[in-house]
C-alpha positions as CSV (number, residue, x, y, z in Angstrom):
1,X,33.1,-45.2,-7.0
2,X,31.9,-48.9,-6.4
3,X,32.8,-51.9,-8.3
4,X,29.2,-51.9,-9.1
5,X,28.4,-48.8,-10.9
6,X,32.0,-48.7,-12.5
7,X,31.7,-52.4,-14.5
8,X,28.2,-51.7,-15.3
9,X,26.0,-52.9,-18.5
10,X,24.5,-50.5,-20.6
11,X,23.0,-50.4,-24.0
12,X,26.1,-48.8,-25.4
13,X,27.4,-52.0,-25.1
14,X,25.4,-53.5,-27.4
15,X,24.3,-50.3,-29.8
16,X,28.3,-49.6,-30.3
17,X,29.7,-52.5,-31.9
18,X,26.4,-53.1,-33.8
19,X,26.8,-49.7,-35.2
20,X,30.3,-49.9,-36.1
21,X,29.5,-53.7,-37.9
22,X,26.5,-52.1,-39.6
23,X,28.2,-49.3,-40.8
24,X,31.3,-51.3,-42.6
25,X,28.7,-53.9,-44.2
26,X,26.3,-51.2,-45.3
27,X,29.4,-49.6,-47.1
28,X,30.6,-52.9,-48.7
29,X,26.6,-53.5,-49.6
30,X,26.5,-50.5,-51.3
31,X,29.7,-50.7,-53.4
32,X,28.2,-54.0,-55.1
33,X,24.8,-52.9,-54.9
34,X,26.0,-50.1,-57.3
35,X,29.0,-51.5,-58.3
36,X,31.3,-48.8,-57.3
37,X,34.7,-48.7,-55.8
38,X,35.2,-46.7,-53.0
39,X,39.0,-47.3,-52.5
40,X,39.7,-43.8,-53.3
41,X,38.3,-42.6,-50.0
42,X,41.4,-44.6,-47.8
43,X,44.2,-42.6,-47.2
44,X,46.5,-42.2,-49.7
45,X,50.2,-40.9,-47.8
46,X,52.0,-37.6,-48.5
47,X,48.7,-36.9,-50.4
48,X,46.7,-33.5,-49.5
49,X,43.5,-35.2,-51.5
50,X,44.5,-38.8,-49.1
51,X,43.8,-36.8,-45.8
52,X,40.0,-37.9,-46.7
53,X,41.0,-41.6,-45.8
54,X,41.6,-40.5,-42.6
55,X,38.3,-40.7,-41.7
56,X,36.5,-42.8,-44.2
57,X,39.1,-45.9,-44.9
58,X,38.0,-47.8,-42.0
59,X,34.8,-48.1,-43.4
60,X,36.1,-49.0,-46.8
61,X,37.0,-52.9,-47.3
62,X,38.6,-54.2,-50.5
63,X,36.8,-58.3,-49.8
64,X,34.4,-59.9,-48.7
65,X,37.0,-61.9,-46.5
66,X,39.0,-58.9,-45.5
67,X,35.3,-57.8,-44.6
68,X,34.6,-60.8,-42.3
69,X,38.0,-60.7,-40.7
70,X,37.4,-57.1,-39.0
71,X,34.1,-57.7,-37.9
72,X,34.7,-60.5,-34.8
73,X,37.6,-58.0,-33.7
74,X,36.0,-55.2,-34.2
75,X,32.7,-56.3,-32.3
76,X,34.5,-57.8,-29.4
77,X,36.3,-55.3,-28.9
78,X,34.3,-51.9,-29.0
79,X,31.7,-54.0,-26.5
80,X,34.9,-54.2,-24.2
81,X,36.0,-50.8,-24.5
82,X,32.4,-49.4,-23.9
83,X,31.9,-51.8,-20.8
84,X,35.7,-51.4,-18.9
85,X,36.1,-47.7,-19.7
86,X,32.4,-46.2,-20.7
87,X,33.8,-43.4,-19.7
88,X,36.1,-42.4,-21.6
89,X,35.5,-44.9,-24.8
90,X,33.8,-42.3,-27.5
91,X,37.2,-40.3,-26.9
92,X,39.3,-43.2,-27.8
93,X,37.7,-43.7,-30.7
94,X,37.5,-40.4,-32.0
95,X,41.0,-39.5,-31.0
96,X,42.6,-43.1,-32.1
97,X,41.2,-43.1,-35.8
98,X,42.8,-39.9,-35.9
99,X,46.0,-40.7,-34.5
100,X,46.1,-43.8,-36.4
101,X,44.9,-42.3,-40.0
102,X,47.3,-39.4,-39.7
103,X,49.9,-41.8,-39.0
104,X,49.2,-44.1,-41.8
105,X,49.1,-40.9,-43.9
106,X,52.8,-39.5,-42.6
107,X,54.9,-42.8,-42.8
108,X,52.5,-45.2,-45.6
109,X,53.3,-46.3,-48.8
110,X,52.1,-44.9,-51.7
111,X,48.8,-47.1,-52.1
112,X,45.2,-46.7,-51.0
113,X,45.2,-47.8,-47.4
114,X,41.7,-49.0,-46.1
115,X,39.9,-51.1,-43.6
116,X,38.8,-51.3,-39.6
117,X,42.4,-53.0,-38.7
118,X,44.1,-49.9,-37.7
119,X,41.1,-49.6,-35.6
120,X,41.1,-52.8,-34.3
121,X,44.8,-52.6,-33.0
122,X,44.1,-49.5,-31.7
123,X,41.2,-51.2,-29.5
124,X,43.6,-53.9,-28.6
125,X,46.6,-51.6,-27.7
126,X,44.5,-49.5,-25.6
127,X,42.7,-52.1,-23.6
128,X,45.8,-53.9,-23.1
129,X,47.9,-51.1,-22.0
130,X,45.3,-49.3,-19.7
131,X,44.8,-52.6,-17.7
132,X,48.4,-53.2,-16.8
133,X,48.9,-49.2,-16.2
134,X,45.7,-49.2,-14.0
135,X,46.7,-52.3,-11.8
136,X,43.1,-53.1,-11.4
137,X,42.7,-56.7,-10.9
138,X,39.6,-57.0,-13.0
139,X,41.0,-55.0,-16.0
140,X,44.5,-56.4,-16.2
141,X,42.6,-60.0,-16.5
142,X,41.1,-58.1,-19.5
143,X,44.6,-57.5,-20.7
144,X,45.9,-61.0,-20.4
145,X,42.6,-61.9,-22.7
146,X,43.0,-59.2,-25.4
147,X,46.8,-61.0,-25.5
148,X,45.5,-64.7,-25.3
149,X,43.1,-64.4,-28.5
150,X,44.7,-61.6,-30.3
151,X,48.5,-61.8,-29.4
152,X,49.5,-63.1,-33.0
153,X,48.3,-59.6,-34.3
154,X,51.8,-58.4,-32.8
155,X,53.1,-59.8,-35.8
156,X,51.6,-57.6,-38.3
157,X,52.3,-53.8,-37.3
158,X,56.0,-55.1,-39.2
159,X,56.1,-55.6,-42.9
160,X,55.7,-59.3,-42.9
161,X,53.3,-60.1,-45.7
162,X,52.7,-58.1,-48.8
163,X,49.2,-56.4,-49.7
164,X,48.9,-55.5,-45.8
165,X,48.6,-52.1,-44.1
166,X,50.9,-52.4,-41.7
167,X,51.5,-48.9,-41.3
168,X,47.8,-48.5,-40.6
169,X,48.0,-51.5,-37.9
170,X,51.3,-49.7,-36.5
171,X,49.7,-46.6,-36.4
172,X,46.6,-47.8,-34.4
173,X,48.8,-49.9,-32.0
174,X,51.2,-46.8,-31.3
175,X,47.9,-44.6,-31.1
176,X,46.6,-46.9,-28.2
177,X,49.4,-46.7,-26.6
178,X,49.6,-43.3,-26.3
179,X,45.8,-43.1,-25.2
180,X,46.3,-45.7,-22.9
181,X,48.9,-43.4,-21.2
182,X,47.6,-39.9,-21.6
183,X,43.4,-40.5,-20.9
184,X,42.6,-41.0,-17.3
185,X,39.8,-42.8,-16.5
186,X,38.4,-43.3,-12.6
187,X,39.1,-46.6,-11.5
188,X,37.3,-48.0,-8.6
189,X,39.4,-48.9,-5.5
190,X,40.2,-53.0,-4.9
191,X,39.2,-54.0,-1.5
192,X,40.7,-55.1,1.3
193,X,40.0,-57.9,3.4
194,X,40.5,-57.1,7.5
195,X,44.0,-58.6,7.5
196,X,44.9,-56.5,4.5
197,X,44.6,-53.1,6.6
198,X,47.3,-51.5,8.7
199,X,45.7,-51.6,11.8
200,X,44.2,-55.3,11.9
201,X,44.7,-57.2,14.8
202,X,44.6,-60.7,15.1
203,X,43.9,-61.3,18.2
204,X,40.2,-60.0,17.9
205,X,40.1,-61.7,14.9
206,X,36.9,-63.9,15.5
207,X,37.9,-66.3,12.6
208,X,41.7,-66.8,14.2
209,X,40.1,-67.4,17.3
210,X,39.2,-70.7,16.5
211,X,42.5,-71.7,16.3
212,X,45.2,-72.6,18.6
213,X,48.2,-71.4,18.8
214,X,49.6,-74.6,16.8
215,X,47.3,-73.5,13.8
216,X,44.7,-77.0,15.1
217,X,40.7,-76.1,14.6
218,X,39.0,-75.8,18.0
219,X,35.9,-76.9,17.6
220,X,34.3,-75.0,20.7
221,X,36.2,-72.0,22.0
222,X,36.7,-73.3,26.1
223,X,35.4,-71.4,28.4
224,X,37.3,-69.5,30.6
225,X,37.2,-70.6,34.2
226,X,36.4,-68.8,37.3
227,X,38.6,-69.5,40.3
228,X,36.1,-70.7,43.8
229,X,37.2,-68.0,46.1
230,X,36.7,-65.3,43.3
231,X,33.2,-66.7,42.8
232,X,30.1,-64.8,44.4
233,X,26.5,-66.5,45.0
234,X,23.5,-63.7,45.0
235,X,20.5,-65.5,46.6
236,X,17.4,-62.9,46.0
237,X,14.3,-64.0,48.3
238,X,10.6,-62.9,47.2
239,X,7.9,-63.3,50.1
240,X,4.8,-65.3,49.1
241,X,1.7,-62.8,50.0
242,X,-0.7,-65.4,48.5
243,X,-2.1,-67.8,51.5
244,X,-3.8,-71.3,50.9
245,X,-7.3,-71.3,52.3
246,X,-9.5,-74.2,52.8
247,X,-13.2,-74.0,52.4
């Protein structure tokens, strides 16, 4: 598989974060639209009734600013995952909510837990981890990104700040993880230059050859001269049939 068909755009690009941010505004819409609270849909731990929030609390937000905060994460991210590792991408997300919810659910505190965060670390945990495990030059650059803008999220899969899931943000980060590790995904081969392969030789290297052997451009390669007595002269005679006439 080339470079070119693997890193390729298609619409799910666009269509799957816009989706995913529709969905979780709708829902927040609707709750003051009809002013309802919806909180009893997150998952609720060690709860048969909180296995629900499983599937429905990372729709649920309890603010408009907890709201706002998912959405850039959650939008960058999905586009990434569905342009790096199309793929393979519906399975992470499927899989990783589930791994992340049931997590929340087994370890969590006894509280509602909702929101797209635990998604949103499991988005960053998987990208990150698959580019370094892959060794592709293209997605470990990815990696270094997903750390340079959202490194500081580390902080928060440890109880640092109260009012915060951070089993549901450990949960997604341990859940990409283990995606990152287990789902394979074809990776298109890097390629190699000539003096990358085993049997280049630089010698009939035409770029070297304009070298010396002191590493000094040579503008013109010289030509290589022919000794006198090696030389042969080949004199070919044609017989003129045409004769002048004069009238």
């Amino acid at each position: 598989m080339s470079e070119n068909i693997y890193f390729k755009f298609t619409n799910s690009v666009v269509i799957a974060p816009l989706l995913a941010v529709i969905t979780i505004w709708a829902v927040f819409w609707v709750e003051l639209r009809f002013k309802i609270n919806l909180n009893d849909y997150g998952v609720y731990p060690q709860r048969v009734s909180g296995l629900k929030g499983i599937v429905f609390s990372p729709f649920i937000h309890g603010s408009l600013e907890h709201l706002y905060n998912n959405t850039i994460p959650l939008a960058v991210l999905t586009a990434s995952l569905f342009y790096f590792y199309r793929s393979i991408a519906f399975r992470v997300l499927l899989t990783g909510i589930l791994i992340s919810g049931f997590f929340t659910w087994a370890i969590g505190r006894p509280s509602y837990h909702i929101g797209a965060s635990g998604v949103i670390y499991l988005l960053a945990s998987f990208i990150f981890f698959k580019g370094i495990f892959t060794k592709h030059y293209r997605l470990v650059a990815l990696s270094l990104v997903v750390v340079f803008i959202y490194g500081s999220m580390l902080w928060y899969i440890f109880p640092v700040e109260d009012g915060i899931s951070w089993e549901g943000h450990l949960g997604g980060f341990l859940g990409g993880l283990l995606l990152a590790f287990v789902l394979k995904t074809e990776v298109p081969p890097v390629k190699k230059y000539d003096w990358e392969k085993e049997d280049y030789d630089e010698e009939a290297d035409a770029f070297l050859r304009q070298f010396d052997e002191n590493g000094n451009f040579i503008e013109k390669a010289p030509e290589e001269e022919i000794p006198l007595d090696t030389a042969r002269i080949t004199y070919h005679f044609k017989e003129n049939k045409d004769s002048d006439s004069l009238e």
